[in-house]
N, C-alpha and C positions, 0 to 999 in steps of 0.2 A: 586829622588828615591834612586841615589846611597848611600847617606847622610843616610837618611832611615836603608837603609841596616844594610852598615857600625853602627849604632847607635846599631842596635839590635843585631848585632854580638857582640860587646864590652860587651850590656848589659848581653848575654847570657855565655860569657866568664867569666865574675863574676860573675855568680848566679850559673852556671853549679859546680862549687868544691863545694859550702856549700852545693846541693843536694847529692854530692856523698861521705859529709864528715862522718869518721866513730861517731856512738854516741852507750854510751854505754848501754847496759839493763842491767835490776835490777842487782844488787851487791849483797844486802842483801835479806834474808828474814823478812818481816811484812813490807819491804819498795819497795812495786814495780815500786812506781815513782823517787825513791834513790831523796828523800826530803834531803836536805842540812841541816847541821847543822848551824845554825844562832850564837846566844849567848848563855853563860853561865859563871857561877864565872871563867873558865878556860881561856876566850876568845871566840872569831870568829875563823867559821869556812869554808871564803870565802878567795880563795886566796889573798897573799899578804897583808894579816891583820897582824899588828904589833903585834910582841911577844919583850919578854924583851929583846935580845940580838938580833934580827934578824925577819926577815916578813917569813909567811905562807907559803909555797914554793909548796901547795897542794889544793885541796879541800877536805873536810870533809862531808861522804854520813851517815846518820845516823845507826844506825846498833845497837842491842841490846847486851850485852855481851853474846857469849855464839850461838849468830844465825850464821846459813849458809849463805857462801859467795859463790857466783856465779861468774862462767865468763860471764864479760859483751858480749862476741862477742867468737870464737874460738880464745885460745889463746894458743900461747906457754908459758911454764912455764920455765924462766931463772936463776932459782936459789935464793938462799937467801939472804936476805936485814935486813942487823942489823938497827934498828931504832934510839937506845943510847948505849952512853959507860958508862951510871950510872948502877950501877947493885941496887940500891934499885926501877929501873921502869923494873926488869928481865921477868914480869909477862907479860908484852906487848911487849918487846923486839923479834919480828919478824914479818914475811913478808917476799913478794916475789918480784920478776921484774918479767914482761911476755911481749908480745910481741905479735901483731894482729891488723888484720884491718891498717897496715901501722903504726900504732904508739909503744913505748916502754915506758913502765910507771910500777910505783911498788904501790903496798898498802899494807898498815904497820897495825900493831896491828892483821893481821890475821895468825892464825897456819896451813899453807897449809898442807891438806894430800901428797904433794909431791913435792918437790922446781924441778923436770924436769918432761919433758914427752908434750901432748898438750892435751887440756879441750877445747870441743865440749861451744859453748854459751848455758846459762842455767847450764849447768854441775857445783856441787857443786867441790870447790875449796879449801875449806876450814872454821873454829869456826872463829869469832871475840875472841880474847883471851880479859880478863877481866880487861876491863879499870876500873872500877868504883874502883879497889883496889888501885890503882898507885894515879886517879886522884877522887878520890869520888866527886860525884854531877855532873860531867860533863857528857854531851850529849854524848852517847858512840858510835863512829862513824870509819867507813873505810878511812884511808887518803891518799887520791889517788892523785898520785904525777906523772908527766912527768920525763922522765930520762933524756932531757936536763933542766927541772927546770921551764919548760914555763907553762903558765897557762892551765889547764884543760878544767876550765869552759864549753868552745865550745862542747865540747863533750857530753855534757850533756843537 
């Protein structure tokens, strides 16, 4: 019986965090299950997918240019996050860090109405600025990145 126990306490010590892990809702508008971007002429948009000089360090939630972004959860909003130092991709160059639910993470390519302050879940955050000009034909998407650099994925 003690055996028993002991088995189900371990079991329940590992399952109890992934019930109480944070996950985030909708990002975007026309994407309420924040469907991932797969392929395109650009690449993958699953972390850790090789780029030419370096891997994916994010994941990629689909998003139209031009639609509302949402906080996935209450978030605080930590200020502004330059995305490149090329100034011919100027047009997508922004984004914020926030902070919520225990995690710290930024998404890029969106123009927040305000890089401080804290946004209720649901609460619009901000446009997806317009990728299709920088990267034309690519799946135009939120790339939502952890602030140590670790995979997203779980979260979602």
């Amino acid at each position: 019986m003690k055996t028993a126990i002991l088995l189900l306490t371990v079991v329940l010590m590992a399952v109890l965090p992934e019930c109480e892990m944070a996950k985030f809702g909708q990002l975007c508008s026309g994407n309420s299950s924040n469907r991932r971007r797969t392929g395109d002429n650009w690449g993958q948009g699953q972390y850790g997918a090789s780029r030419t000089d370096h891997v994916h360090e994010g994941i990629d939630i689909v998003c139209n240019d031009g639609a509302t972004v949402y906080a996935p959860f209450d978030v605080k909003l930590n200020g502004k996050v330059t995305v490149y130092t090329n100034p011919k991709k100027a047009a997508i160059n922004d984004g914020i860090k926030l902070s919520g639910e225990g995690l710290c993470f930024k998404l890029f390519y969106v123009k927040p109405d305000s890089y401080s302050g804290v946004v209720k879940k649901g609460q619009r955050i901000g446009t997806l600025l317009p990728m299709q000009s920088v990267y034309p034909g690519i799946t135009s998407h939120v790339h939502v990145q952890m602030c140590d650099k670790s995979d997203p994925t779980k979260y979602f």
